[in-house]
C-alpha positions as CSV (number, residue, x, y, z in Angstrom):
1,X,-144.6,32.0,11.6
2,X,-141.4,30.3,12.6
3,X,-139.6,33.9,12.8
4,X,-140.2,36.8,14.9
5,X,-139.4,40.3,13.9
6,X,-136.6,42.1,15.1
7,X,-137.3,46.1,16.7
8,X,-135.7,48.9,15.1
9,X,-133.3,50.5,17.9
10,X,-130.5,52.8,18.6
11,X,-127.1,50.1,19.4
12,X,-127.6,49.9,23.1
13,X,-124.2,49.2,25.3
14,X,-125.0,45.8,25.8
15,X,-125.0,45.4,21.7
16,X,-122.0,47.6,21.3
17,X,-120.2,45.3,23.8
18,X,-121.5,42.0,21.9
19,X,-120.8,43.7,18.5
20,X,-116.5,44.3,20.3
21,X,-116.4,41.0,21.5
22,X,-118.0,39.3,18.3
23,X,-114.6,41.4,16.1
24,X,-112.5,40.1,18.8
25,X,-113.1,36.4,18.2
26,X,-113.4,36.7,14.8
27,X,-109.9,37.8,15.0
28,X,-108.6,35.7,17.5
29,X,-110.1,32.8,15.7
30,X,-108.0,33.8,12.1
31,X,-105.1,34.5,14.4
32,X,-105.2,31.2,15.9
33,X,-105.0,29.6,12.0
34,X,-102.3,31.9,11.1
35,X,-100.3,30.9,14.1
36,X,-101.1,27.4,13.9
37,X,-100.6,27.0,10.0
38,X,-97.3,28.9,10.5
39,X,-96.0,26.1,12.3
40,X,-97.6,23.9,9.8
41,X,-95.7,25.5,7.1
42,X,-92.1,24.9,9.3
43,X,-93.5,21.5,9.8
44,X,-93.1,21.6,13.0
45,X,-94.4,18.9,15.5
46,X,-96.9,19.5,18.2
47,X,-96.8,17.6,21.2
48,X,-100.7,18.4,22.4
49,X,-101.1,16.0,18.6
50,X,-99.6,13.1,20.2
51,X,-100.8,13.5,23.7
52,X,-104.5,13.9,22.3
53,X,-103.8,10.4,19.9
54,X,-102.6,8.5,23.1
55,X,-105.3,9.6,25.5
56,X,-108.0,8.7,22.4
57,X,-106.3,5.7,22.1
58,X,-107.0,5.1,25.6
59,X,-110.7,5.7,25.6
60,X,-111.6,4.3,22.5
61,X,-112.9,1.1,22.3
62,X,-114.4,-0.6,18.9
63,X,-118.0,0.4,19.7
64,X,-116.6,4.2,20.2
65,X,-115.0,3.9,17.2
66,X,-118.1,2.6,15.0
67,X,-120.5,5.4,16.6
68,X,-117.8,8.6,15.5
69,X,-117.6,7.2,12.5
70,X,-121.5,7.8,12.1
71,X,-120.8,10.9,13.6
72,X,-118.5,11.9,11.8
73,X,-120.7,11.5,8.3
74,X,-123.0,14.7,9.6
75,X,-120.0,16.6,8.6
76,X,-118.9,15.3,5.1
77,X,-119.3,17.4,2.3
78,X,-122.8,15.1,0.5
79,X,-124.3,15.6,4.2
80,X,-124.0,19.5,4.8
81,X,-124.7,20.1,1.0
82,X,-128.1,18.6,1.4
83,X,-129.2,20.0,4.4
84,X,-127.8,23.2,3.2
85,X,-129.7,23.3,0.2
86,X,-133.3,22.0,2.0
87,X,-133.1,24.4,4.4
88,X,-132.7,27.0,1.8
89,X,-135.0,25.8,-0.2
90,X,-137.2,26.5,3.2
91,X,-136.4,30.0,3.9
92,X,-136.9,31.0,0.0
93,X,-140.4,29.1,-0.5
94,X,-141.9,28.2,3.2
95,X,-140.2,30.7,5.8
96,X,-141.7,34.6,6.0
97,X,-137.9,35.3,6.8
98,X,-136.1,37.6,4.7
99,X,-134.0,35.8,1.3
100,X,-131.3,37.3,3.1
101,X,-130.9,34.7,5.0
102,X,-130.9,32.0,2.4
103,X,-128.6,34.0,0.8
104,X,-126.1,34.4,3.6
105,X,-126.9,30.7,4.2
106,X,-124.9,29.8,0.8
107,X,-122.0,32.2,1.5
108,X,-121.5,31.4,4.8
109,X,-121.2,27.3,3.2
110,X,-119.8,28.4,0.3
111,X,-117.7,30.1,1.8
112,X,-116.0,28.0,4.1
113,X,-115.6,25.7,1.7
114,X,-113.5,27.9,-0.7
115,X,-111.3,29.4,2.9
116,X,-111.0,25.1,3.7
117,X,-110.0,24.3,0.2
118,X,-107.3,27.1,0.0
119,X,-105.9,26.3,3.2
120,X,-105.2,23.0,2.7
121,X,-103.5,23.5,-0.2
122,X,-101.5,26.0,1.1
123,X,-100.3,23.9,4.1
124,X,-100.1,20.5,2.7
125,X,-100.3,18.8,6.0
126,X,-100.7,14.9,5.6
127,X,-102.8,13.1,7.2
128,X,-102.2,10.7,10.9
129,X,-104.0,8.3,8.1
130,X,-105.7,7.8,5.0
131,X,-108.7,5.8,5.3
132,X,-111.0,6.3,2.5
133,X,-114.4,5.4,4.6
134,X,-114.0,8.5,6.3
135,X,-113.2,10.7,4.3
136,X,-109.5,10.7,5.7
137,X,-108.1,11.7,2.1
138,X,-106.5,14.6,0.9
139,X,-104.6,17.1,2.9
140,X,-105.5,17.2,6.8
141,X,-105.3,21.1,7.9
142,X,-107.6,22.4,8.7
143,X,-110.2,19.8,9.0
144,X,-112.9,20.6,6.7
145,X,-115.7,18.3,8.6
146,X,-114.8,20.4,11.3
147,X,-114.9,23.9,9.9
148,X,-118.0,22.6,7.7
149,X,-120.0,21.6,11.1
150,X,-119.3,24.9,13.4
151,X,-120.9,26.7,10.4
152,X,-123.2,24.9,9.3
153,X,-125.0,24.0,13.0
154,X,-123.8,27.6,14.3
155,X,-125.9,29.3,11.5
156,X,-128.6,26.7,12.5
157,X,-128.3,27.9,16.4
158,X,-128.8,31.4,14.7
159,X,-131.9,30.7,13.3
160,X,-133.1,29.5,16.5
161,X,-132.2,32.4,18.0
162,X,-133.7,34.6,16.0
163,X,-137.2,32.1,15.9
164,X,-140.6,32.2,17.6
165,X,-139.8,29.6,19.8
166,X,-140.4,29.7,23.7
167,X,-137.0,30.6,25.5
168,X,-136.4,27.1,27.1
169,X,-137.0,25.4,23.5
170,X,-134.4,28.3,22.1
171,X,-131.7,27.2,24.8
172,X,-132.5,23.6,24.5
173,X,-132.3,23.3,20.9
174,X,-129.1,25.9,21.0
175,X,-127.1,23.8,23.4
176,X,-127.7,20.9,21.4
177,X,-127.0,22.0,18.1
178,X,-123.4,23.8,19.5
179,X,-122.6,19.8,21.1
180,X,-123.4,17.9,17.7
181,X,-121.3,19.9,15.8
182,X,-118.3,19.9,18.2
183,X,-118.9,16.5,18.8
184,X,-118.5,16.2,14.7
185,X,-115.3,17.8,14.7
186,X,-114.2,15.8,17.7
187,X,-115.4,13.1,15.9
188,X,-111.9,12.9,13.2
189,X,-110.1,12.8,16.0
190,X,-111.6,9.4,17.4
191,X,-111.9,7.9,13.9
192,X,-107.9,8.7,13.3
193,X,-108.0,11.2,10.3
194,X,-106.8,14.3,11.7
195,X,-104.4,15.9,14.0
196,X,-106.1,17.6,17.1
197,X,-104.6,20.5,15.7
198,X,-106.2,20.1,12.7
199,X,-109.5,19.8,15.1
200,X,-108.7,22.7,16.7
201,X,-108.3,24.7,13.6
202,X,-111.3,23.9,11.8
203,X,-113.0,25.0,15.2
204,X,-111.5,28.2,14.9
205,X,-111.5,29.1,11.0
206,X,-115.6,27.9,11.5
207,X,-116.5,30.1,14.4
208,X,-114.5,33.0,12.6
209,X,-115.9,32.9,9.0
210,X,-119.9,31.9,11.0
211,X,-120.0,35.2,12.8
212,X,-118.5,37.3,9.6
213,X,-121.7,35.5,7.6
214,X,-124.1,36.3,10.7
215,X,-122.3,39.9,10.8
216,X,-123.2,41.0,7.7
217,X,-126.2,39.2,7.4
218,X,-127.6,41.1,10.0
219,X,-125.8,44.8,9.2
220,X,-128.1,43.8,5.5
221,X,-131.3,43.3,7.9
222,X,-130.5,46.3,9.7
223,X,-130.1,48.4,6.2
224,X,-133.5,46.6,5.3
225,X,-135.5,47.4,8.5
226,X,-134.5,51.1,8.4
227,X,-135.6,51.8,4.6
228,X,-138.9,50.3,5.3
229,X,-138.8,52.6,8.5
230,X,-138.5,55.7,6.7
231,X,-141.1,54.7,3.8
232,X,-143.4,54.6,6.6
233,X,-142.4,57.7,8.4
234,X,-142.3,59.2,4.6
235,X,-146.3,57.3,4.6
236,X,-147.5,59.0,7.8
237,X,-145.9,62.6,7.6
């Protein structure tokens, strides 16, 4: 089994203290979209945009350039959609995990898309550029490969969390996971599509929605885990 269960527990401090400072970025990250996208509104430039573009420009050469645009493709909507929907498809039919998860799976995707979506049009930043290969059409904040990658690969550095795996391969395949996707978002920077704001807030808005989905995923494990507790105690008593 690629899971392992989880014990039934009172909160313990540490958990309390990772449950405060989960709320707290969650609403730092929203914050930091408001506050940003406020200044949108005003359009308003942002020097940090500029200084970002030139130092890019800097370290960019041709080859750089052709690699994020790979990269960049492992966050475009066709991309997350598939893997999305396979790895679904493998928590409903293959994994002993709960359908919770597959479940929160879609809303945390589906979700972000919708928050992405409405944002956009709600800001109507234009782009540094339009180039069509990329993606690079449409409005530019917040940058939907990069909201679309922190969730996406943050859910999937949840799963290996919460798997069998040996500690080491957990870390491993954790640190790895959290670098591809904010090398994907990174990645519209060097390929000239977005803003660094617009980086920035994707980032943000990503990591926010991601622990709301884990959040309540795990508050409907919790609810699960203590019914079948008390069928049991009901069982044995």
């Amino acid at each position: 089994m690629l899971f392992k269960g989880t014990h039934i527990s009172n909160p313990t401090r540490a958990s309390i203290i990772l449950m405060i400072a989960g709320f707290l970025v969650i609403g730092g990250g929203f914050f930091f979209v408001a506050s940003l996208g406020e200044e949108v509104l005003e359009q308003e430039k942002f020097a940090v945009d500029g200084l970002v573009s030139d130092f890019v420009s800097t370290i960019n050469p041709p080859w750089m350039a052709e690699t994020m645009g790979y990269i960049t493709e492992a966050g475009s909507v066709w991309f997350l959609t598939l893997l999305s929907v396979l790895v679904v498809a493998y928590l409903l039919f293959i994994s002993d995990k709960s359908k919770w998860v597959a479940l929160f799976l879609a809303v945390n995707m589906l979700g972000i898309s919708g928050l992405t979506k409405g944002l956009k049009l709600l800001f109507e930043r234009q782009r540094p550029e339009v180039i069509e290969a990329y993606d690079g059409v449409g409005y530019s904040f917040p940058s939907g490969h990069s909201t679309g990658a922190i969730t996406f690969y943050g859910f999937m550095i949840y799963l290996v969390v919460v798997s069998r795996f040996k500690n080491s391969t957990r870390w491993i395949l954790g640190i790895l996971l959290g670098l591809f996707g904010v090398t994907v978002a990174v990645s519209r920077i060097f390929v000239g599509v977005h803003y660094f704001t617009d980086v920035m807030a994707g980032i943000a808005l990503g990591t926010a929605w991601l622990l709301v989905s884990i959040a309540g995923l795990e508050i409907m494990l919790f609810r699960k885990r203590r019914r079948a507790r008390k069928k049991e105690e009901k069982v044995t008593s």
